[in-house]
C-alpha positions as CSV (number, residue, x, y, z in Angstrom):
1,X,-93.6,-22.6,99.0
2,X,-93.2,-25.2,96.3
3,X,-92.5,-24.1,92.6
4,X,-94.0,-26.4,89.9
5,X,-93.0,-24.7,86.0
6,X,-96.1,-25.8,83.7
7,X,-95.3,-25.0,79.6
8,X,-97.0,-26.0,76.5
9,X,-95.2,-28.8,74.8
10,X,-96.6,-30.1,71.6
11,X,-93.4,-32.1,69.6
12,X,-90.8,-34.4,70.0
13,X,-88.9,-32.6,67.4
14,X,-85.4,-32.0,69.2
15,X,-84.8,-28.1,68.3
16,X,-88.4,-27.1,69.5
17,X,-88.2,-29.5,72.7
18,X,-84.9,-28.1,73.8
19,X,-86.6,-24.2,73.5
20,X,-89.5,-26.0,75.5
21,X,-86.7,-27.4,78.2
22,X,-84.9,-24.2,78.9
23,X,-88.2,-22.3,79.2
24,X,-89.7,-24.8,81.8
25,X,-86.6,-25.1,83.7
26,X,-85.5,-21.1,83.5
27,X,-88.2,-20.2,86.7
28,X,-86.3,-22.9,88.5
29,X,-82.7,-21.8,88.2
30,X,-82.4,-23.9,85.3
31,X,-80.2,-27.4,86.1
32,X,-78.8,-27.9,90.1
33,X,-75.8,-29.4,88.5
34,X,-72.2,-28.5,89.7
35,X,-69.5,-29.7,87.6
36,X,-68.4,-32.9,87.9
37,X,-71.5,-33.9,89.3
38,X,-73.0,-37.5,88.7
39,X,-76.5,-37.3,87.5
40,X,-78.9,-40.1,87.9
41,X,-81.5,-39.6,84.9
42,X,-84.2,-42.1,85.8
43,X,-86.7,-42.4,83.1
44,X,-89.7,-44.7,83.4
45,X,-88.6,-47.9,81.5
46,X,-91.8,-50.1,82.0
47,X,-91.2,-52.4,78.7
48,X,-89.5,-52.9,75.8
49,X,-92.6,-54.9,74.2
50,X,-94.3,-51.5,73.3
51,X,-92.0,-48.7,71.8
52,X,-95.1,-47.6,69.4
53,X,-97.7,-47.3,72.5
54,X,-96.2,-44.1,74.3
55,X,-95.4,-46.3,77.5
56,X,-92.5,-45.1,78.3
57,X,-90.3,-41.7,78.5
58,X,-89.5,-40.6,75.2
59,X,-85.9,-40.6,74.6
60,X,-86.1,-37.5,73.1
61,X,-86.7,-35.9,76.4
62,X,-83.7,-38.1,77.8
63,X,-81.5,-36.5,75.4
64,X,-82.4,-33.2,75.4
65,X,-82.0,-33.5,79.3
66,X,-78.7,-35.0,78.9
67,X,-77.0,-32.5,76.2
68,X,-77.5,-29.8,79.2
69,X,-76.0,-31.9,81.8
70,X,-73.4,-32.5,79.5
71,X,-73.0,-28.8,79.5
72,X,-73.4,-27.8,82.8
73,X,-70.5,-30.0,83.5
74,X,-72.1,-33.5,84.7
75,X,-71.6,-36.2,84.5
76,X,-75.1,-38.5,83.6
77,X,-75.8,-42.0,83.8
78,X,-79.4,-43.8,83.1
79,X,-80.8,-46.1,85.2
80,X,-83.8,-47.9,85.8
81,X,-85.6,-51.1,86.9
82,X,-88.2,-51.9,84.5
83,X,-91.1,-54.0,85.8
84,X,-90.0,-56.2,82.4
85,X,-86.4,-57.1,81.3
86,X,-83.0,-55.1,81.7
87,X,-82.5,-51.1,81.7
88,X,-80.3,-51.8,78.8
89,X,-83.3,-54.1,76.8
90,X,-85.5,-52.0,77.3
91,X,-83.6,-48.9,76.6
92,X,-82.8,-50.4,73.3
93,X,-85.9,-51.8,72.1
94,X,-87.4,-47.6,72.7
95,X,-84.3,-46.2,70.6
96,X,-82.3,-45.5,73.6
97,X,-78.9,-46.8,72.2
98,X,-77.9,-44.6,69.4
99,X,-78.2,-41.8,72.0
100,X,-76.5,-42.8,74.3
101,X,-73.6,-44.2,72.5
102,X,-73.6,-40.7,70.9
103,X,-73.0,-38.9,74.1
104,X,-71.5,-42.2,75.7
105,X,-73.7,-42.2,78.0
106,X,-73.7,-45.6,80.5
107,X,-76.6,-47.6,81.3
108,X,-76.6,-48.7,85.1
109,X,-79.1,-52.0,86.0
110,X,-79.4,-50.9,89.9
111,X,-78.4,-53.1,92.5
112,X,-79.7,-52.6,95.8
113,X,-79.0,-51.6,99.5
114,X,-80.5,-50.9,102.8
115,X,-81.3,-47.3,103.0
116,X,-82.6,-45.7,106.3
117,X,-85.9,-44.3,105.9
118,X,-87.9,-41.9,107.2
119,X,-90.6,-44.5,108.8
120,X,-89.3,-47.7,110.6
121,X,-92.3,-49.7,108.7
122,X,-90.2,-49.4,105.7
123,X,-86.9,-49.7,107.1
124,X,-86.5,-53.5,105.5
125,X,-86.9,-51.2,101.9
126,X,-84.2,-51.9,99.5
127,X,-83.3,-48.8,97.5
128,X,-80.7,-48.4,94.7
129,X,-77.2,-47.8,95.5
130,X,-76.7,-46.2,92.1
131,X,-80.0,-43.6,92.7
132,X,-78.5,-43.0,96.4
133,X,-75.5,-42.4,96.3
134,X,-75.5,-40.3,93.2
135,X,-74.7,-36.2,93.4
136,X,-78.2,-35.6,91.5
137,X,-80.9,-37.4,90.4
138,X,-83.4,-36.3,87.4
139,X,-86.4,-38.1,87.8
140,X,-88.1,-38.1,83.8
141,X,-91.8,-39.7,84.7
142,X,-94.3,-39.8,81.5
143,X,-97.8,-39.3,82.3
144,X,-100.1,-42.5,82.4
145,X,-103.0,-43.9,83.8
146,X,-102.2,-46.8,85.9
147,X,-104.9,-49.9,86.3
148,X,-103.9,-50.8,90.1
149,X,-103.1,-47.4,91.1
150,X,-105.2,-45.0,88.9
151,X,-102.6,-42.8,88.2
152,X,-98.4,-43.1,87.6
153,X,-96.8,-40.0,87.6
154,X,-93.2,-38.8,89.5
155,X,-93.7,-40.0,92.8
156,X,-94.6,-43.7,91.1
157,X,-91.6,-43.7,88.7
158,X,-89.4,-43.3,91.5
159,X,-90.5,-47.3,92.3
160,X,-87.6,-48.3,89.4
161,X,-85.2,-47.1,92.1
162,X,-86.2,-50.3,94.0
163,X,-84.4,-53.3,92.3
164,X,-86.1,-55.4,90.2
165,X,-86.8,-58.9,92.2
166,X,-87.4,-56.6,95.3
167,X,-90.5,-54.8,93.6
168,X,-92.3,-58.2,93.1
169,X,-91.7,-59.0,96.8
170,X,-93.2,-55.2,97.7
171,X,-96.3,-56.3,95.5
172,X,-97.1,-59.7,97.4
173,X,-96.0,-57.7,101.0
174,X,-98.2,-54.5,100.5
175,X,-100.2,-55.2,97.9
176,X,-103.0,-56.4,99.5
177,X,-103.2,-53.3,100.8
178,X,-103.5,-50.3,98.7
179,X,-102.9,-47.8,101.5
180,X,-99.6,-49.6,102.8
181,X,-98.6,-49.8,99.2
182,X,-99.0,-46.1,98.6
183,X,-97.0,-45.4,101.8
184,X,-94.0,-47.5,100.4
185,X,-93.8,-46.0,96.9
186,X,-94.0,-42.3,99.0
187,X,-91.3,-43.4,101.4
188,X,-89.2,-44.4,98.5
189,X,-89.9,-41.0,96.7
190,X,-89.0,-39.5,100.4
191,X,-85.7,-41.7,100.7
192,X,-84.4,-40.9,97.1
193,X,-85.2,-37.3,96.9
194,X,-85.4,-36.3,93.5
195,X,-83.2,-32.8,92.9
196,X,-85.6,-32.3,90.2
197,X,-88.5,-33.9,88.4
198,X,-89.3,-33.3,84.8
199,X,-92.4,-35.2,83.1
200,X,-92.9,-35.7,79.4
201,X,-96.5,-35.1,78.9
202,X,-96.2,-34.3,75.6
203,X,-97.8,-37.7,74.3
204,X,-99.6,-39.4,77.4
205,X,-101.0,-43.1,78.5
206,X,-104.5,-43.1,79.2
207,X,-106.8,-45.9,79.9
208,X,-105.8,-49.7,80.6
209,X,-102.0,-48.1,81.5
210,X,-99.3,-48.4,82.8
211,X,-99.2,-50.5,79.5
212,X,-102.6,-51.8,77.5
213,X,-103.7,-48.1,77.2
214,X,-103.7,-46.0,74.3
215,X,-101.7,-43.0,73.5
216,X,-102.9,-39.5,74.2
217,X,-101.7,-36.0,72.6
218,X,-101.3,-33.8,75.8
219,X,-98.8,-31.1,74.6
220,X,-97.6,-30.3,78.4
221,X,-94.7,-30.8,80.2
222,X,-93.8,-30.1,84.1
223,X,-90.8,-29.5,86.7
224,X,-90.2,-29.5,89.6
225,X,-87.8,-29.6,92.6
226,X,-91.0,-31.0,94.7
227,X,-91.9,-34.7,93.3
228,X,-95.0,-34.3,95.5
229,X,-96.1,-30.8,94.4
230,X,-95.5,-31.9,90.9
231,X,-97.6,-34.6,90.6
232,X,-100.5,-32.3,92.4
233,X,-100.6,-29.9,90.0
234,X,-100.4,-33.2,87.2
235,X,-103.8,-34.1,89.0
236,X,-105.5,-30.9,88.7
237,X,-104.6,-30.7,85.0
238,X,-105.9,-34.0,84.4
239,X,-109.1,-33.1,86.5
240,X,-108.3,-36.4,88.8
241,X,-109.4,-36.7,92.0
242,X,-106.5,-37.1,94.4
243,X,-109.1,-39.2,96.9
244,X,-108.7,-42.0,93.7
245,X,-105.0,-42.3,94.0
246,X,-103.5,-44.2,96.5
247,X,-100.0,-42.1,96.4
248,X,-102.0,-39.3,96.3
249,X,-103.8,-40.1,99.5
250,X,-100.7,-41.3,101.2
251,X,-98.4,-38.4,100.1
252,X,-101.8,-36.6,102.2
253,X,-101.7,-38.8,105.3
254,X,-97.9,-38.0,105.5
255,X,-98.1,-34.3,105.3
256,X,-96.2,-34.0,102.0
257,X,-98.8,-33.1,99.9
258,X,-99.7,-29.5,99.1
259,X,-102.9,-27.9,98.4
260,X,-102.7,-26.0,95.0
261,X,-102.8,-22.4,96.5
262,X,-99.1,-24.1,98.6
263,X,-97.3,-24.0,95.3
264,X,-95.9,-21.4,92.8
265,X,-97.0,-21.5,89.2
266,X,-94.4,-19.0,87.8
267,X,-95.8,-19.5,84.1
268,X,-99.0,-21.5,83.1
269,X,-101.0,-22.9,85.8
270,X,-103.3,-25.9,85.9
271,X,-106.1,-24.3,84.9
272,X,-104.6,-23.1,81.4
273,X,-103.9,-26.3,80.3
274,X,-106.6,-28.1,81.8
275,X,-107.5,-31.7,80.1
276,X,-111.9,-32.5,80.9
277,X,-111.7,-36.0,79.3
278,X,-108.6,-37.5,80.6
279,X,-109.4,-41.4,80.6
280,X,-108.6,-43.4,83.5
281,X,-108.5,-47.2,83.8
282,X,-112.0,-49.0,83.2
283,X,-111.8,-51.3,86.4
284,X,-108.9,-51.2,89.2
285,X,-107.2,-54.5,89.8
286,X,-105.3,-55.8,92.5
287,X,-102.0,-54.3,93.4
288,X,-101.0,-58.0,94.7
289,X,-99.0,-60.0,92.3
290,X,-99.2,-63.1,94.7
291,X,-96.6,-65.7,95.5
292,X,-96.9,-67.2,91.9
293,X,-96.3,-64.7,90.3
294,X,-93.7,-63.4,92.4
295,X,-91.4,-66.3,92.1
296,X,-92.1,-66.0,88.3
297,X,-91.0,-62.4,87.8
298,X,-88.4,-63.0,90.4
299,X,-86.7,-65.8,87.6
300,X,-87.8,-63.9,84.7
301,X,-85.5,-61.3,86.2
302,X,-82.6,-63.1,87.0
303,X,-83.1,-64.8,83.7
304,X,-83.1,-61.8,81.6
305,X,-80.1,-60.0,83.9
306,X,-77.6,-63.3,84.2
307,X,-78.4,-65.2,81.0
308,X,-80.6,-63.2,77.9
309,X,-78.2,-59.9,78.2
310,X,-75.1,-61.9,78.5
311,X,-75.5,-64.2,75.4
312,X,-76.5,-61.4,73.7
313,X,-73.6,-59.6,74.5
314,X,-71.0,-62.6,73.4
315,X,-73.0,-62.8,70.0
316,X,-72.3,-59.4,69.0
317,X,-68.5,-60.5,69.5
């Protein structure tokens, strides 16, 4: 039976989130770390053009997360591949670097590999060698409402394991079809296997997400050693309808998705911090990006990763 830890979380303030951290991860056996372990901590990193809109993880949560690796004995790394700009631009432009440099901390911009999977439909799916091949991998989702895909949660924010330029191409492949897409980003979830997912829900994205939304107080975080379980019991507290969310319904079609009396709720459950008026996007668009667009983000990226973060790098020289 799955185990999904639900707590009240209201601040970013660092001594009160790190009393909130222990207490959601103590039903769980706090950290699976073994020393000398390397730890993956994948935050979701959309974009660096909205630090004040709550689009991303907080990197208080990062930090927090990364001071008991630290102390377990791991060894952590970030990484991510942002849907705009470099894991290291974006980490900056959200307040990333003073933490990090602090607990010298790298920043990895995944490259990718051919992973085997478990469906041959996805077997041409490039994953990150870095997320792969790591000992453990903390998967740090923030809560949002997404405009092609209703909702982004854990399962979604596992997509940054999937290098950049390769995402655009899954958009114009599978995007046409939102079922095919949702099988994809659950495969990838499947292939990467998250030791543990913990979401900041403290501060949500609600509405026109993953990015034109609006902030939204929530006061909750979640964990989880189950990605999919996790995100089910996200649902129910957000009173969303699983039938709306295409990773949702795939996760369904593909047996991986429990029903809520399948999982453990050790301390709150669902229904305690239950949210009526959580606001979703006002229109769905279409998941496909198209060819355009997909030769644009694919220069944008190598633009950004092979010429903007380079110069930038030999003028602070």
């Amino acid at each position: 039976m799955p185990t999904v830890s639900l707590v009240r979380a209201e601040s970013y303030y660092r001594p009160a989130l790190q009393a909130a951290l222990e207490n959601l991860l103590e039903p769980l056996g706090g950290l699976p770390i073994k020393p000398g372990d390397r730890v993956l901590l994948k935050p979701n990193l959309l974009t660096g053009s909205r630090p004040k809109n709550e689009c991303v993880t907080r990197p208080e949560v990062v930090e927090c997360i990364a001071k008991m690796v630290i102390e377990a004995g791991g060894k952590p790394f970030l990484g991510d591949s942002p849907a705009f700009g470099s894991a290291k631009g974006v980490a900056e432009a959200n307040g990333y670097l003073p933490m990090l440099e602090e607990l010298n901390i790298p920043i990895v911009e995944f490259r990718g590999d051919r992973y085997k999977t478990a469906s041959d439909n996805f077997n041409h799916l490039r994953l990150s060698k870095e997320a792969m091949e790591a000992d453990v991998v903390i998967n740090i989702p923030k809560v949002k409402s997404h405009s092609q895909l209703t909702m982004t949660l854990g399962v979604k924010n596992l997509f940054g394991c999937v290098p950049g330029k390769m995402k655009a191409w899954w958009h114009m492949e599978a995007g046409k079809d939102p079922t095919r897409f949702g099988e994809m980003l659950v495969e990838t979830a499947r292939a990467i296997n998250p030791n543990l997912t913990i979401v900041d829900g403290i501060i949500g994205h609600e509405g026109n997400g993953p990015m034109h939304g609006q902030p939204r107080q929530l006061g909750i975080m979640a964990a989880s050693d189950n990605v999919f379980a996790c995100d089910r019991a996200l649902l129910e507290i957000l009173n969303v309808d699983p039938a709306l969310v295409p990773v949702a319904i795939a996760s369904q079609k593909l047996g991986l998705w429990p029903e809520l009396e399948e999982i453990e709720f050790p301390q709150s459950g669902p229904i305690d911090l239950r949210v009526e008026d959580w606001k979703l996007p006002e229109a769905l668009v279409p998941i496909d990006f198209g060819l355009p667009r997909v030769l644009k983000s694919t220069f944008k990226h190598f633009y950004i990763r092979w010429i903007k973060e380079p110069m930038k790098a030999y003028d602070r020289q």
